[in-house]
PAZA-311551 format. One record per residue: z negated, y, x negated of N, C-alpha, C in turn; residue in one letter. Coordinates in steps of 0.05 Angstrom, whole numbers, plus 5000, padded with zeros to 4 digits. Layout:
! residues N
ZYXZYXZYXA...
//
This chain:
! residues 300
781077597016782877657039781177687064X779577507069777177607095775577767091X774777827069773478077062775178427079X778378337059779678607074780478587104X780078367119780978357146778078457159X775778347147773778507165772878817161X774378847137773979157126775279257150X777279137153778979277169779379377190X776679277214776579287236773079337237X771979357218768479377212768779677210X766979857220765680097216765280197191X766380447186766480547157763880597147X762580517134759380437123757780787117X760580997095758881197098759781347122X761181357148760581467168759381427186X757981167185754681037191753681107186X752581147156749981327144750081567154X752781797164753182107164752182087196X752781907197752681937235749981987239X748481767229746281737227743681947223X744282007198744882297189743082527206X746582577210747282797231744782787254X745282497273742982517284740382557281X738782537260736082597253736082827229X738382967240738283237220736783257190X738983047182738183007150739683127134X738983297111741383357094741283367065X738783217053738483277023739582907024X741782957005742782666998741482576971X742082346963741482306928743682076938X746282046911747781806910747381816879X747581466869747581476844749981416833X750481446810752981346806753581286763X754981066768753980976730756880846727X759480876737761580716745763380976723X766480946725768181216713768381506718X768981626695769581816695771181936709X773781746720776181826725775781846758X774281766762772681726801771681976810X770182156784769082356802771482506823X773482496812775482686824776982476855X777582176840778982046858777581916882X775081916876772281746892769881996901X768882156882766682246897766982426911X769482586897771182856911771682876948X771882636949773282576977769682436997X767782326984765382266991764182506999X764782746970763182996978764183087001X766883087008768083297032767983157063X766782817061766582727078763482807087X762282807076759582887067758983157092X759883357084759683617091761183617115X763383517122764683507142762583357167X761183247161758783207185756683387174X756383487160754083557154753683917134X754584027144756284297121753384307103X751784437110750384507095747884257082X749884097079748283817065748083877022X746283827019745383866992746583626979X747083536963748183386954746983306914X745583066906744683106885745882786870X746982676841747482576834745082426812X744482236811743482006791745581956773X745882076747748381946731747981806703X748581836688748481706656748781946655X748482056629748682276616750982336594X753082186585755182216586757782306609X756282296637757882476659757682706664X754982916652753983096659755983316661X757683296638760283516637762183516657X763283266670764383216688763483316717X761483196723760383376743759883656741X760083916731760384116732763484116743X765283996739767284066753767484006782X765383906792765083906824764084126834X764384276856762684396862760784406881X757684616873756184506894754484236899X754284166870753383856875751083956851X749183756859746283806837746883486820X745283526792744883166780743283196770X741182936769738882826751740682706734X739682636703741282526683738882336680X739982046679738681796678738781766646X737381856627738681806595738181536584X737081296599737581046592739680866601X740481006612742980886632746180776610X746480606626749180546609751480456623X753780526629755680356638756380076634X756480046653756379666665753779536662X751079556665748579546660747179636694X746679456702745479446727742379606723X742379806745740579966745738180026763X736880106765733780166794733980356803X734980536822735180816826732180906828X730380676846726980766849725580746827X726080536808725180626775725880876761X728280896766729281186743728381406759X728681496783726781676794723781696787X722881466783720181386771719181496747X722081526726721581466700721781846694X723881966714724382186716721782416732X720782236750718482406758719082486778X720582326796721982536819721182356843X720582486868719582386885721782266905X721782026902724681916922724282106953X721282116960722182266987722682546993X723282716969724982926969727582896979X728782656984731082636994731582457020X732282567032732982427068734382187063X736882167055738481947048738481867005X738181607008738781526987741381286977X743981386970745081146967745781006932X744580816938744980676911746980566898X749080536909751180456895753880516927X754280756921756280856936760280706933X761980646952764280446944765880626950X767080906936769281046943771880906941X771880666939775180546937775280456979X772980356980773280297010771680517034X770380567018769280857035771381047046X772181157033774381427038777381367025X778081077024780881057025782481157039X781881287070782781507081784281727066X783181817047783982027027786781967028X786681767012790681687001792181847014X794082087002797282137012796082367032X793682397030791582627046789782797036X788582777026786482917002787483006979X787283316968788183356946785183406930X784783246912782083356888782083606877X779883706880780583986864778084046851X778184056822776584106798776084386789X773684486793774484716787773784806761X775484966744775885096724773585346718X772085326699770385556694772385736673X772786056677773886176645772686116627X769586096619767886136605769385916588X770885716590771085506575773885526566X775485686569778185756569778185846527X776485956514776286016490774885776464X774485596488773785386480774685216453X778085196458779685186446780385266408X779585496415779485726383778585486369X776485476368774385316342776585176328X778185026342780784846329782184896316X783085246308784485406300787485186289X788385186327791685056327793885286326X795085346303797185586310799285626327X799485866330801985876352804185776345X804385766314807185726301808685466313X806785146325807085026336808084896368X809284726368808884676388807284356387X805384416409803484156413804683846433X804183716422803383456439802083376442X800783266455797583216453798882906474X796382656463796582406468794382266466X793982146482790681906493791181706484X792181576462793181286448791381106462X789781036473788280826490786681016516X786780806536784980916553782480866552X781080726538778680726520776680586541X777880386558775380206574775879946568X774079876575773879446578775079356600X775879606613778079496638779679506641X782679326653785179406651786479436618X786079256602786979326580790579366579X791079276600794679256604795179586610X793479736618794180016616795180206590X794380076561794280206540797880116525X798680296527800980356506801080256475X802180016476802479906437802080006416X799480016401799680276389801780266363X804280016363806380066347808180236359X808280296385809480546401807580836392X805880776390804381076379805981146357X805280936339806680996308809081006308X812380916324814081026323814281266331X813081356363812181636367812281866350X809981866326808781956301810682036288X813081776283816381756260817181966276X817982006297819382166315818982446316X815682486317815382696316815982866283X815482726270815582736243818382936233X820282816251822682856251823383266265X820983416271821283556280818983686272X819783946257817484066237816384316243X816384326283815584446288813384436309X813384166306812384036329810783876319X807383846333805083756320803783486345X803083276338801283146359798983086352X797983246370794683276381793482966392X791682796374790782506378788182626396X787882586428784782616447784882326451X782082326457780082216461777082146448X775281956452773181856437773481706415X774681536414774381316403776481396372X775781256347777181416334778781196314X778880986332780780796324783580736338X785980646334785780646299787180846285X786780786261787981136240790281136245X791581406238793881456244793681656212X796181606198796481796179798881836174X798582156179802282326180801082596175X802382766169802983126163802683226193X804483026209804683146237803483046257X800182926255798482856259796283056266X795083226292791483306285790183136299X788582916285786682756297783882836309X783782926333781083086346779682886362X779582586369778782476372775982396355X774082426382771682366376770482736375X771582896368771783166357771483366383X771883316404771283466429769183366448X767283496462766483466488768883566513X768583386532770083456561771383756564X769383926562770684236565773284316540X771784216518774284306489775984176488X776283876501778983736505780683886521X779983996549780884066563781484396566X780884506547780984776538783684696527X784084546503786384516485788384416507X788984226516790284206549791584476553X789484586561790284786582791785016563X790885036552791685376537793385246508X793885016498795284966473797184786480X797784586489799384366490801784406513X803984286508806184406522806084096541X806583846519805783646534803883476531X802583336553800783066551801982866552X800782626542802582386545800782226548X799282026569796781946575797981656597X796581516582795781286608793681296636X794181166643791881146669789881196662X787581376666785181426646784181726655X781281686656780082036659780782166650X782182166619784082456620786482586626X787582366647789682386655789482526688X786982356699785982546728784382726723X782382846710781983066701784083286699X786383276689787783456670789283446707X789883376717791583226742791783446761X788483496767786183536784785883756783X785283906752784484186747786284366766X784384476795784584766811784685016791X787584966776787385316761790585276759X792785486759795285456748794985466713X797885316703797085296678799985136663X801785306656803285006648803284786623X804584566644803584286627805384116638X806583976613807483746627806983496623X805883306644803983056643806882826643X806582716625807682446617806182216613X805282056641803681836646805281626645X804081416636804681076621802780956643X805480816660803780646673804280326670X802980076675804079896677804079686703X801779846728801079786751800480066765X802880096782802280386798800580396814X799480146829797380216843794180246842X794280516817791280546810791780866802X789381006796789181186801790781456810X791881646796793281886815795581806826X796681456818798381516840798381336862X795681206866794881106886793881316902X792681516898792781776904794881926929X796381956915799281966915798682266939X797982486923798182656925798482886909X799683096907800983316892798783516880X798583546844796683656835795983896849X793184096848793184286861794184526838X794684516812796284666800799184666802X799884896814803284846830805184916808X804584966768805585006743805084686738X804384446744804284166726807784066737X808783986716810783706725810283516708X809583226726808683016728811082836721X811482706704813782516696811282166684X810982116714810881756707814081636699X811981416672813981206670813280976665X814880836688813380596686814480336669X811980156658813079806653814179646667X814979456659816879186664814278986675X813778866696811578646697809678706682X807978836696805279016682805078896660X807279016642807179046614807979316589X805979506585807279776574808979776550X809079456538810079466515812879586524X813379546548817579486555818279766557X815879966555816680236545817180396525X820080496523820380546494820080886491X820280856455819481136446821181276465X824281306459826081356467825081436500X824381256515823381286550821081546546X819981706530817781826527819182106522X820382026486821582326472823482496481X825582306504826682526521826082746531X823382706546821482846561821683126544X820583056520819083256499822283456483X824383346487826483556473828383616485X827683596517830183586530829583846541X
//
C-alpha cells in the first residue's frame, strides 16, 4: 500500500529516462524483456509509443527469449537480439548476454533492464488502443490444415498455459461437456489452440492442433477459419484482440478476475468486424461458468 501511495505522487521512472534522453540527444534504446507474451501488446505497445513521443525517430531494439521472436514481428519498427539461453522466470544479465551475443553494450545510448509496463504507462488504460500489425504473407498460412469449408469452426484455448493465475483456466470437465455439445451439431467442428497438449480430448468433433502451430498459423486459422474463439485471459486472447486488420470473429472470453488484461485495458479492438462477449465467474471462480453460459453465444 505505501509502495502505491508513493507511486503515486513519485515521477514516472520511464519519463525520466525519455527526458533525459531527449536532453543528451539519445536515441538507440536496448530494453530487455523475458516476462509474457500477452504484454507485448498490453505493456510494450504503449512503452514503444511513449518512447517516440519524446523521441520520434528513436531506434528501438529488444533482448528477448527466443520463443517471443514471432511476436515481436507484430510490433512495428522495433529491432530484437534473441537471448537463446534465456528462459522465462529465470533471472538474467543483460551485460552477459550481450557478451555472449557479441554485441557491444555501447552501441546503445540507453539500456533498460527490466522495463515495468504495469506502472510505467498505466496511463494507457481506457486510452491507448494496441495495434498488431497483420502481414498478408501469413494469411495462407492456414491451408496446410486443410479445414473444410463444409464446417463451421470453433476454435478454444482449454488452459491458458502459465504458472500464473491458475484461477483463469476453465474446468476442463466444462471443456468436455463443451465437446458433448458440440457433438450434438454435425456441422460444427472445435478447433483445440494452444502449446501444451494436455489433456486428451477424444471425439469425431474434435481437431486437436495444439502444439501443431507457430504464432503466425494459429493466428492465420483465427483469422480466415473460425467463426468463434472461446479463450481465457491469455496471449491468445490479446493477440487475436489486438490484430490491426478487419476480419470477422467472435471472441468469447472466460474470465474469473476482470481486472487483468484486455479488460483492464478497457479499450475497443482496432478491428471494428470483432464482437467481444466476456463472461464472467462467481468469486474468482470459472468453475460457476456453465456450458450453457458459453453455447448460447455459438447458436444463437
Amino acid at each position: 500500500m505505501f509502495k502505491k501511495f508513493i507511486r503515486a505522487f513519485a515521477p514516472n521512472p520511464l519519463d525520466q529516462i525519455l527526458t533525459h534522453a531527449q536532453r543528451k540527444k539519445q536515441t538507440k534504446f536496448l530494453l530487455a524483456w523475458n516476462r509474457g507474451l500477452g504484454d507485448l501488446a498490453l505493456g510494450l505497445y504503449a512503452i514503444n509509443h511513449r518512447i517516440r513521443d519524446y523521441i520520434p525517430n528513436a531506434e528501438i531494439t529488444y533482448l528477448i527469449r527466443e520463443n517471443l521472436q514471432d511476436g515481436f514481428e507484430l510490433l512495428e519498427n522495433v529491432k530484437v537480439l534473441v537471448a537463446p539461453d534465456w528462459k522465462r522466470g529465470e533471472k538474467t544479465s543483460v551485460e552477459k548476454t550481450l557478451g555472449d551475443l557479441k554485441v557491444d553494450p555501447k552501441s546503445f545510448d540507453v539500456i533498460i533492464p527490466d522495463p515495468d509496463p504495469s506502472y510505467w504507462v498505466k496511463w494507457q488504460r481506457g486510452k491507448l488502443i494496441p495495434r498488431l500489425k497483420w502481414q498478408e504473407k501469413w494469411d495462407a498460412l492456414h491451408e496446410s490444415f486443410q479445414l473444410s469449408d463444409d464446417y463451421t469452426y470453433i476454435a478454444i484455448q482449454a488452459s491458458a498455459e502459465t504458472p500464473y493465475g491458475l484461477w483463469r483456466n476453465w474446468p476442463m470437465e466444462r471443456v468436455q461437456q463443451l465437446i458433448k455439445e458440440i457433438e450434438k451439431h454435425p456441422k460444427m467442428k472445435l478447433i483445440l489452440l494452444g502449446f501444451s497438449k494436455d489433456p486428451y480430448f477424444e471425439s469425431p468433433s474434435v481437431i486437436d492442433l495444439r502444439g501443431k502451430t507457430n504464432l503466425f498459423q494459429l493466428l492465420s486459422i483465427i483469422k480466415n477459419k473460425v467463426s468463434s474463439l472461446i479463450v481465457p485471459d491469455s496471449g491468445i486472447l490479446t493477440f487475436t484482440y489486438y490484430l490491426d486488420v478487419p476480419f470477422d470473429i467472435q471472441i468469447i472470453s472466460l474470465w474469473a478476475d476482470s481486472r487483468h488484461g484486455i479488460l483492464k485495458q478497457a479499450v475497443f479492438s482496432p478491428n471494428p468486424n470483432l464482437v467481444h462477449r466476456p463472461v464472467y465467474g462467481e468469486h474468482r471462480n470459472l468453475s460457476s461458468v456453465q456450458v450453457k453460459d458459453v453455447f448460447k453465444y455459438l447458436v444463437s
